[in-house]
N, C-alpha and C positions, 0 to 999 in steps of 0.2 A: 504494500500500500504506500502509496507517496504521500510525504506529507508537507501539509500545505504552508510557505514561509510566514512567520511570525506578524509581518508587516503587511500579509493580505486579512489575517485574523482578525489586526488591531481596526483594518478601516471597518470588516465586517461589523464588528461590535461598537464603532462607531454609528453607522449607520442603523440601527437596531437601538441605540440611543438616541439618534433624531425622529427615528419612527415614536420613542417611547414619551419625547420631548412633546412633538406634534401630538400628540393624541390628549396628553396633558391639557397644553394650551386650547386644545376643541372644547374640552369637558369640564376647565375653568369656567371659560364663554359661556357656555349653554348654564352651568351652575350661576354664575351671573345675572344674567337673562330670564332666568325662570320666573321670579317673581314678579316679572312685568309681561308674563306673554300676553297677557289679555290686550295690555296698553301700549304694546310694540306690534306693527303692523305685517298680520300674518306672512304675508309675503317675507318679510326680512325675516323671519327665523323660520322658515321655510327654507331658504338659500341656506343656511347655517347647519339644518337638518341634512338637506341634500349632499352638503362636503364630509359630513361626519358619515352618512354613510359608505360617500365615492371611498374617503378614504381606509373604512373597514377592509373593504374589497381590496381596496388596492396595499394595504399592508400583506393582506394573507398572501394575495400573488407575489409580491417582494420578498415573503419569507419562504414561500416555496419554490423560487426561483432560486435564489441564495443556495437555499437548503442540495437543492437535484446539481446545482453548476458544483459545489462544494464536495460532494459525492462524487462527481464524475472526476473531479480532477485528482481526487485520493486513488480512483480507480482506474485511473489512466486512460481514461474517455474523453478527458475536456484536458484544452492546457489552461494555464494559472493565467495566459492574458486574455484569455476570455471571460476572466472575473475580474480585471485588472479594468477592461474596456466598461463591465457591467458597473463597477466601482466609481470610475470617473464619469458616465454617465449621470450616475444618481442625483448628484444635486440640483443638475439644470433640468432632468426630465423626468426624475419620479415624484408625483405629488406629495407624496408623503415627507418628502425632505424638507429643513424650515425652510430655504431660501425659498421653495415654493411656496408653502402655507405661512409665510409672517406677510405677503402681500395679498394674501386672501383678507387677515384681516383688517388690512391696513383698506383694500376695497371695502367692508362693510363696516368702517368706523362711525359711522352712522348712528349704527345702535351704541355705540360706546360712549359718542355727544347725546343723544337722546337721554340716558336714563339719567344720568346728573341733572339735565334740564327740566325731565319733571320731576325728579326729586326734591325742586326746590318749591315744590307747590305742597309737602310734608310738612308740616307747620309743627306735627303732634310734639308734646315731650317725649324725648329719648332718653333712653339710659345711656352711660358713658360707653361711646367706642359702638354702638346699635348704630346699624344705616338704614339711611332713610327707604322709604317703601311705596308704594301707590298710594295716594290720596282717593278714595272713590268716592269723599263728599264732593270734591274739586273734579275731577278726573272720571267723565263717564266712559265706559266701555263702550255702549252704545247711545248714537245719539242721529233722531230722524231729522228734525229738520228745526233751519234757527228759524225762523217764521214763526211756526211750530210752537219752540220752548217759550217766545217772548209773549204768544197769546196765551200759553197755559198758567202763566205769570205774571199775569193783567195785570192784576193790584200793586204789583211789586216793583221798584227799580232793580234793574236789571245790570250788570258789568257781564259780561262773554267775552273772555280773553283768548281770542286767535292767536293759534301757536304752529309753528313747522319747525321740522330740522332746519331746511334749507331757508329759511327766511331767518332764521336764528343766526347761521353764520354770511348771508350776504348782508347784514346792518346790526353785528352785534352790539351799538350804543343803542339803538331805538330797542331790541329786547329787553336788553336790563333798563331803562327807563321805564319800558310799560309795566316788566315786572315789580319795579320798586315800588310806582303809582298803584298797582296791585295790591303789593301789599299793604299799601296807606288805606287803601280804600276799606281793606278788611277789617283792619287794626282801630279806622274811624268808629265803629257802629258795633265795636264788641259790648260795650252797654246796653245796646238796643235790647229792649226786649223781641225775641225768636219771631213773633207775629208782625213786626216790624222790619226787621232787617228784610237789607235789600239780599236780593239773589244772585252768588256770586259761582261762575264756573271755568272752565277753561275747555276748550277744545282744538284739539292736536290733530290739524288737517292731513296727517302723513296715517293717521289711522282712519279718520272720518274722511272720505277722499268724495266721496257722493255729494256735499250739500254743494245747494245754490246761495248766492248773496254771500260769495266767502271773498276777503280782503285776498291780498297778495303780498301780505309784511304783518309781523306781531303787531295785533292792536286791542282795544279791549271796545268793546260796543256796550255801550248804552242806551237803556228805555224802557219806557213805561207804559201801560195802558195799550200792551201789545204791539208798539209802537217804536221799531229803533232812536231815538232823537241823535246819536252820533255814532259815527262807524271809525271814527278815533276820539277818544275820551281822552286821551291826552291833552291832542293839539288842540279839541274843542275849550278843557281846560286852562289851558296857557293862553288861548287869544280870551277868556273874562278875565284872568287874571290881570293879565299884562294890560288888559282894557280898565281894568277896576283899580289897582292896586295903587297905581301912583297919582289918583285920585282920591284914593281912600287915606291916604299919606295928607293931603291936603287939605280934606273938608271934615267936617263934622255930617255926619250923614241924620235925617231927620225920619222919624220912626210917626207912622200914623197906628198909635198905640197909645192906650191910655194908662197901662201900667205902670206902678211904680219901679222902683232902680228893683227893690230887694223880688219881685215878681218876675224883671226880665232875667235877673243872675238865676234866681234860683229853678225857673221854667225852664229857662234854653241854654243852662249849660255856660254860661256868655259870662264876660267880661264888657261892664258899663266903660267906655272908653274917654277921657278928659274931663272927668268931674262926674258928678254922681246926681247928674239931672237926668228928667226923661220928657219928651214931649209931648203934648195931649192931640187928643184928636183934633184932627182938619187944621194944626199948625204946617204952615210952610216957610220953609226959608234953613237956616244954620240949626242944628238940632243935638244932641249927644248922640254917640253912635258906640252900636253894640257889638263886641267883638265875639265870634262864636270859636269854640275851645274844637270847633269839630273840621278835619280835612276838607272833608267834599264840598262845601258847601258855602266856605269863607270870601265869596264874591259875589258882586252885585252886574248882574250882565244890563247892556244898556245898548239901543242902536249908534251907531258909525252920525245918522242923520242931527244929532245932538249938537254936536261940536263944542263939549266941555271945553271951558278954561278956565281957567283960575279965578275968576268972578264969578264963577254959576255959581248958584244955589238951589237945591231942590226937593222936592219931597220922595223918600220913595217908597211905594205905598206896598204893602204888605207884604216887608220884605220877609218876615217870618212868620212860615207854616206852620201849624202842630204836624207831626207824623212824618218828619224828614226835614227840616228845615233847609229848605228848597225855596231858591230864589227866583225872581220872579221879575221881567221885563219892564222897565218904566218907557 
């Protein structure tokens, strides 16, 4: 029997440890992934399935390949460069080698930016060193149609945070904005009492691939009374802001309210702002102005047709709701 040199053994067993390598790294993946299959889009771990079992297949034929060449050349059947060629083939053409499979995964990194990104919609307490996991008050699995959810939510303000991989990484600033504003909005109305609060969800267009009236970039939509009123809640927010703010900087704003200071602090939350008056009904003109403690809602939106300056003065008339303190056009 001939026996085979030491230095065809060592690649052998080299090889038989990138197979053992790669099988490794498959069943990391999938162990990763498993907790999100509902909310990772069947197709992508489909592709993931399909490699893991190409590559079953394709290790048993590598190792009975290996096995019969290794046989024949003890046996004087095969010579040692016909393992020698099998040998330096392997890396560029057996899939099971990593040079092969570190580019498979590096093709579906997709799923790898996916689950950190809705991981961040995990809000719960964790214990030390526990990761984060599906949200499914946030996070539906299924979801027919937005039309649909904002009329079964009549009564309700509405935030629907449009999310994709790909639109995540072609304007990664405008994501993490909408998500911070996200989470302002949540964090606004954790007081509210449950009958109250607005309705707040996310939907991940890379899973929900079917609806109509979908954006084409992360944004969060708002509305009420079945009704979207903005398809970015953002920008619609920054132009009252920007509209309101450095006006609100300047005037004293004038409240058609008859309540007293300690009625508006202790009802809505609010800070009396520049002295501790309050103005009665059907006054018009300079008034004390009420600062409310709550995100959403700390602007007074007003038309372009105005033409504010620094001499107006005006009334504005109910600017606080009960059940949302929601502002309201003069």
């Amino acid at each position: 029997m001939k026996e085979v040199t030491n230095h065809i053994i060592n690649r052998i067993e080299n090889i038989f440890e990138q197979i053992i390598q790669g099988k490794r790294m498959m069943n990391d993946f999938l162990a990763k992934i498993e907790p999100w299959k509902g909310w990772i889009p069947p197709d992508w771990v489909e592709v993931i399935h399909d490699k893991q079992s190409a590559l079953v297949g394709e290790e048993l034929r590598t190792q009975r390949q290996l096995a019969t060449l290794l046989e024949q050349i003890r046996g004087g059947q095969a010579d040692e460069n016909e393992m020698i060629q099998l040998l330096d083939n392997f890396n560029d053409q057996n899939p099971c080698s990593l040079i092969r499979i570190k580019p498979f995964f590096k093709d579906n990194a997709r799923i790898d930016s996916n689950i950190p990104s809705l991981s961040q919609f995990d809000r719960r307490p964790k214990e030390k060193n526990q990761p984060k996991g599906p949200n499914p008050d946030l996070l539906p699995k299924e979801f027919k149609s937005i039309h649909e959810f904002f009329l079964n939510n009549y009564h309700k303000d509405v935030y629907l945070f449009h999310i994709s991989n790909d639109w995540e990484k072609q304007d990664q600033a405008n994501w993490y904005k909408q998500l911070r504003l996200f989470y302002s909005l949540q964090k606004s109305v954790e007081t509210i009492s449950e009958s109250k609060k607005p309705v707040f969800l996310v939907i991940d267009h890379d899973l929900h691939t079917h609806l109509d009236k979908k954006p084409n970039t992360c944004v969060i939509y708002h509305g009420n009374q079945g009704t979207i009123k903005s398809e970015d809640y953002y920008h619609t927010l920054c132009i009252c802001i920007s509209r309101s703010t450095p006006i609100r900087a300047d005037y004293l704003w004038s409240f058609d309210c008859g309540d007293s200071r300690e009625d508006l602090t202790g009802l809505y939350n609010g800070t009396v702002m520049n002295g501790a008056g309050f103005v009665s009904h059907g006054f018009s003109g300079h008034g004390k102005s009420l600062q409310l403690n709550r995100l959403i809602y700390q602007y007074v939106s007003f038309p372009r047709s105005l033409n504010l300056t620094l001499n107006t003065s005006f009334t504005v008339s109910s600017w606080i709701l009960l059940g949302g303190y929601r502002t309201k056009n003069i």
